[in-house]
C-alpha positions in Angstrom: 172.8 -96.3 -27.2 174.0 -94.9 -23.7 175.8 -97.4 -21.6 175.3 -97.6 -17.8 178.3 -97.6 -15.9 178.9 -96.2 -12.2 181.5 -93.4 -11.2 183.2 -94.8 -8.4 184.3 -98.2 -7.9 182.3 -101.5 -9.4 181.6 -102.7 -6.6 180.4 -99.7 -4.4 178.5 -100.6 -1.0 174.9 -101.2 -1.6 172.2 -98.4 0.1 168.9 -98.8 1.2 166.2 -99.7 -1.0 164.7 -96.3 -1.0 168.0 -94.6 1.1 166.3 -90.7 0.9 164.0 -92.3 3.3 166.3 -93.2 5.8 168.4 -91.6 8.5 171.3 -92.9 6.6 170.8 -90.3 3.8 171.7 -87.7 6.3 175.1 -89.3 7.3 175.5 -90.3 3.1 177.5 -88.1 0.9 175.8 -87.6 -2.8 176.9 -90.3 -5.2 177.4 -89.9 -8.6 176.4 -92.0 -11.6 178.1 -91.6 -14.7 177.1 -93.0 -18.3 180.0 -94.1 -20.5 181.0 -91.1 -23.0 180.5 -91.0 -26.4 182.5 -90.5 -29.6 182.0 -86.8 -29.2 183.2 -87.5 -25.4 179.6 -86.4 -24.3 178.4 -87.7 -20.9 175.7 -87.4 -18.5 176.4 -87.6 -14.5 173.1 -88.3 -12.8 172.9 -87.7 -8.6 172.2 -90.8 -6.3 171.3 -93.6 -9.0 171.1 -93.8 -12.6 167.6 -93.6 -14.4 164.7 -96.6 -14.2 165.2 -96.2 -18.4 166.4 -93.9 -20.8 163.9 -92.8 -23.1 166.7 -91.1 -25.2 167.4 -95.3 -26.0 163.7 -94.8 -28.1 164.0 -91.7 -30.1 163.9 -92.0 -33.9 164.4 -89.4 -36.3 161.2 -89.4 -37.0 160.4 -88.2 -33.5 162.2 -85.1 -33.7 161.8 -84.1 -37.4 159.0 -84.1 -40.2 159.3 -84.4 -43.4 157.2 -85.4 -46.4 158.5 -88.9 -47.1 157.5 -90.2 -43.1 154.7 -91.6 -42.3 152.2 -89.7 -40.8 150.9 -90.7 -37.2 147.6 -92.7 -37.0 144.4 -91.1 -35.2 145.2 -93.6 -32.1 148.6 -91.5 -31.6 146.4 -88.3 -31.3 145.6 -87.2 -27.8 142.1 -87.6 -26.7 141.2 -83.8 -27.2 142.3 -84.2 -30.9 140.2 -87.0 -31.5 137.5 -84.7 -30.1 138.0 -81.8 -32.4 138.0 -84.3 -35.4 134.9 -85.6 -34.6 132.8 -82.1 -34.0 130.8 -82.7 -36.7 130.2 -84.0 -40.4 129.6 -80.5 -41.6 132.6 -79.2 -42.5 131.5 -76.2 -43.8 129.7 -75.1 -40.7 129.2 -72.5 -39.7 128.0 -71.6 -42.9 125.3 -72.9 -44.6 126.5 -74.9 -47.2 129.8 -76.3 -48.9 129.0 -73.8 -52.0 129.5 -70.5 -49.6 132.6 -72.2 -47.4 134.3 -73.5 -50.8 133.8 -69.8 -52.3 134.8 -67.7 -48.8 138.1 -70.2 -47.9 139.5 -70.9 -51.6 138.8 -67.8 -53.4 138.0 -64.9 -50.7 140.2 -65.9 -48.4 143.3 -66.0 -49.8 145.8 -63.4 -48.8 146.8 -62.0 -51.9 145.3 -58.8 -53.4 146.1 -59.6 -56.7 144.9 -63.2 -58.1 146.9 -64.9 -60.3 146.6 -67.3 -62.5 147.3 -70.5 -60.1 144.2 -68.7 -57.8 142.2 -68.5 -60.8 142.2 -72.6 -61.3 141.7 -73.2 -57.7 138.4 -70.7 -58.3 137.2 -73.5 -61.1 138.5 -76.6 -59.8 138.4 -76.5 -56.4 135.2 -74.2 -56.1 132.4 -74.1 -59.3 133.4 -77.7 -60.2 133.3 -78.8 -56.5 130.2 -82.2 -56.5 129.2 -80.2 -53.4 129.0 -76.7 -55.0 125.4 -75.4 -56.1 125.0 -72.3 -57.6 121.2 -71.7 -55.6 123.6 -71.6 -52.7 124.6 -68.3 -53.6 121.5 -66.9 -54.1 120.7 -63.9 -52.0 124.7 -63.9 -51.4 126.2 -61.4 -49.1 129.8 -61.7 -47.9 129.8 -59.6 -45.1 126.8 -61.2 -43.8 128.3 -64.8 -44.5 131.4 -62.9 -42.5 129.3 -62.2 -39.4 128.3 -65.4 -39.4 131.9 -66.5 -39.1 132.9 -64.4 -36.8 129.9 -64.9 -34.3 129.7 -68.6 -34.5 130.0 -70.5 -31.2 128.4 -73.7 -31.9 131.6 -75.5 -32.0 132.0 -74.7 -28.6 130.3 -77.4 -26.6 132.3 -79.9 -28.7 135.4 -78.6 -28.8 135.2 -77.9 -24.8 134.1 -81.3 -23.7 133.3 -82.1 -20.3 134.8 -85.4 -20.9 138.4 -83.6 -21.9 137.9 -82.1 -18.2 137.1 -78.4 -19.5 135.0 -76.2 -17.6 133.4 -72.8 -18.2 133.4 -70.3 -15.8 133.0 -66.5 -15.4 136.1 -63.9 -13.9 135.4 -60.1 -13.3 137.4 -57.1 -13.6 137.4 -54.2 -12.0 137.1 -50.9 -14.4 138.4 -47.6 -13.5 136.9 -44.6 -15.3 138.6 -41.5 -16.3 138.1 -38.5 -14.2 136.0 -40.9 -11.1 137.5 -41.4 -7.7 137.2 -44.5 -5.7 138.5 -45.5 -2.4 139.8 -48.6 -3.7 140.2 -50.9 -6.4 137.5 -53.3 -4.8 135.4 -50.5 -4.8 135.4 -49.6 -8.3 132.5 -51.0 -10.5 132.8 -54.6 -11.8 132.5 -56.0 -15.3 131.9 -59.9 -15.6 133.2 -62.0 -18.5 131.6 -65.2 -19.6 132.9 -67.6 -21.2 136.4 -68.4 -19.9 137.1 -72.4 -20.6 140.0 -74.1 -18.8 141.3 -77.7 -17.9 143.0 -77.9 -13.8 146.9 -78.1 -14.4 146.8 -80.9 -12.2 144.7 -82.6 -14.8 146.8 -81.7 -17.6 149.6 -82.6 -16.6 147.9 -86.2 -15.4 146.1 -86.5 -19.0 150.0 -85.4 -20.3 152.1 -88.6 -18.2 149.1 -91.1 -19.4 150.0 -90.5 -23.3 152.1 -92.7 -25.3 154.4 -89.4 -25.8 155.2 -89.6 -22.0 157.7 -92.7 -22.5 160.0 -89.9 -23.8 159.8 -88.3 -21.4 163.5 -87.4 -18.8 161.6 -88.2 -15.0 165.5 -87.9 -13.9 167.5 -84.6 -14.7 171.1 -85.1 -15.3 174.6 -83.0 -15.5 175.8 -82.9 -19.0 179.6 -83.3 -19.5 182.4 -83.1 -22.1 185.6 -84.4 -21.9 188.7 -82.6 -22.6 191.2 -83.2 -24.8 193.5 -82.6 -22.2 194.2 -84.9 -19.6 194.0 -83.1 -16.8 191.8 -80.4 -17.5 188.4 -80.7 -16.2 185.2 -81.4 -17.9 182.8 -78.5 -19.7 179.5 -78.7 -18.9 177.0 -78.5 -21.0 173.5 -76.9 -21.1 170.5 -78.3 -23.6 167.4 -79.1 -22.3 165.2 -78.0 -19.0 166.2 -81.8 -17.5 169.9 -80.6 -17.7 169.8 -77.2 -15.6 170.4 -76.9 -12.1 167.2 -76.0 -11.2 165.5 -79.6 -12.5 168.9 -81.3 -10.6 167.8 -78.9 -7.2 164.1 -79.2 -7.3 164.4 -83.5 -8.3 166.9 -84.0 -5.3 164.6 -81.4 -3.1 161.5 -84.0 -3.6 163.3 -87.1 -3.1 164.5 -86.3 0.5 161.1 -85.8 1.6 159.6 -88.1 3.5 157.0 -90.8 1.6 153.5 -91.9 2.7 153.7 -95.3 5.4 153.8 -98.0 2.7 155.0 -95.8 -1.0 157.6 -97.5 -2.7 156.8 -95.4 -5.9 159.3 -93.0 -7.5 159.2 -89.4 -7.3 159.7 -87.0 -10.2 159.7 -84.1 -11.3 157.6 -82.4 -14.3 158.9 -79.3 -15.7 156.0 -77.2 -16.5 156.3 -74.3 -19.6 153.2 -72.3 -19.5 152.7 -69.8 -23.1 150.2 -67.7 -24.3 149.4 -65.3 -27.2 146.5 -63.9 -29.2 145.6 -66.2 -32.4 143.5 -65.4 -35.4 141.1 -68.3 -36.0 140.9 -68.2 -39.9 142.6 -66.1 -43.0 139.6 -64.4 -43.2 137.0 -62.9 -41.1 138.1 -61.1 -37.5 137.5 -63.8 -35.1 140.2 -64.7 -32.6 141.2 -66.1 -29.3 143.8 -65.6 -26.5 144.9 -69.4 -25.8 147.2 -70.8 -22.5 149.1 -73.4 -23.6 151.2 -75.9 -21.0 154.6 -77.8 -22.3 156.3 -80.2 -20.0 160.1 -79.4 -20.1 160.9 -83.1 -19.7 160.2 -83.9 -23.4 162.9 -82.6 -25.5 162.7 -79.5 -27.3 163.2 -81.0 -30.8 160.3 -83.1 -30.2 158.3 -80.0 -28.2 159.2 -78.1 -31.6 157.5 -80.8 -33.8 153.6 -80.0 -34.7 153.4 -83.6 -35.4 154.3 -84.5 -31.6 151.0 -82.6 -30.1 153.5 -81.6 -27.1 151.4 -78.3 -26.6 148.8 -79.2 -23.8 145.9 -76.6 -23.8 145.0 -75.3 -20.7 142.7 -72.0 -21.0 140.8 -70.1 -23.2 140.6 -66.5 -22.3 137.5 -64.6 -24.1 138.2 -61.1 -26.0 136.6 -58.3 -25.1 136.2 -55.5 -26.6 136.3 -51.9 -25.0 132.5 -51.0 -26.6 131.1 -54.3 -25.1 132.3 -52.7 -22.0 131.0 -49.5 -22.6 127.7 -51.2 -23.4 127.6 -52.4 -19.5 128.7 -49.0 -18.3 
């Protein structure tokens, strides 16, 4: 537990309400807020005041580690676009046609392996022919690179799993192509190619839909200097660097927005949300050839042991980018 206490003297002079505000912040120095170190003789040394809460006061282990033994989260601790993508639809075996196909192509075909041993060899019986859903007419008329196709082209999931109500939206971009031995003026004046099918969320709204989660009580809304103590009297303090709400740039930007000026009438508290944008091509299945490019949106102000935690759905998804393929352009050439 981190104990409040102030830097300076008990009983320093009390500021404005909101002093940022004022034309006394101009004539102010900065004040700092110190919390009481800890056995290790770590402390924190936050500008102006100390936090409305500390949301470090909340954190389990559970929060910042899996393991086997806890308990696993309940579908109300899901964000609402999980909830979404559980409830796409009672087929799990779409897209193909039936559970005899999807139990063959994900338990026996798909499995990385070249050799099959003879662990793969009882998931084949017990997990695929003695399956209550699998039916050997299923098969008939069986082709795997046709039941591939169908894997790999399959796009009914998408209305579902881009929901209007999640705030996604589908729009188009195009791209300029330049061909090899063709002159053009300019770039704008080289032929375009459009690209359907480009989902994405506003950050605005993702990071809105991010603060309203239960997740967001961990959240740092006030970045801090990290100290250690010496051991020896008079030398000074080390700082230390761990997390985003720690750096001087959090510290520069936070204090940045607090002395601006508020709305006539806002009393609210201003904070800043550390935004951590990634992206990478991901293969949708161990089998078959479909894939995706993803943007993904962290928020800095959660820690990183909890951002690292699959569990902790801190990964906010922001866009979908479409593949495409050089003969699909060639096809519009």
């Amino acid at each position: 537990m981190v104990v409040l206490i102030p830097a300076h003297d008990p009983d320093p002079p009390l500021l404005p309400s909101d002093p940022l505000d004022s034309h006394l912040a101009e004539e102010l120095p900065p004040r700092t807020f110190n919390t009481q170190p800890d056995h290790y003789g770590v402390y924190r040394s936050y500008n102006h005041s100390f936090p409305t809460y500390d949301p470090d006061s909340i954190v389990s282990v559970d929060d910042i580690a899996d393991s086997p033994a806890f308990a696993q989260p309940s579908d109300a601790s899901h964000p609402p676009w999980w909830r979404s993508l559980q409830s796409i639809s009672d087929n799990f075996f779409t897209p193909f046609l039936n559970a005899t196909v999807y139990r063959l192509i994900k338990f026996w075909f798909g499995n990385e392996s070249n050799q099959k041993s003879v662990a793969e060899l009882d998931r084949l019986v017990n997990e695929v022919i003695l399956a209550p859903d699998f039916d050997k007419t299923d098969l008939e008329g069986f082709r795997a690179a046709k039941e591939l196709d169908r894997l790999d082209s399959y796009q009914g999931g998408l209305q579902a799993a881009f929901s209007e109500s999640d705030g996604w939206k589908e729009t188009s971009v195009k791209i300029h192509l330049p061909a090899d031995g063709v002159a053009h003026p300019s770039e704008a004046s080289a032929p375009e190619f459009e690209i359907p099918g480009l989902f994405y969320r506003k950050p605005l709204e993702v990071i809105k839909s991010a603060l309203r989660e239960v997740s967001a009580e961990k959240f740092h809304i006030t970045p801090f200097t990290m100290l250690q103590k010496s051991m020896e009297p008079d030398a000074p303090p080390e700082r230390i660097y761990s997390e985003i709400y720690n750096s001087d740039a959090m510290i520069e930007e936070h204090d940045k927005v607090r002395s601006q000026s508020h709305a006539s009438g806002c009393n609210l508290e201003t904070v800043i949300v550390a935004v951590m944008l990634w992206s990478d091509s991901t293969h949708l299945a161990s089998f078959g050839t479909a894939s995706i490019w993803p943007i993904y949106m962290y928020l800095g102000n959660l820690s990183k042991y909890a951002r690292g935690k699959p569990t902790s759905f801190a990964a906010h998804h922001l866009a979908y980018i479409p593949k495409v393929s050089p003969g699909t352009m060639r096809e519009h050439d």
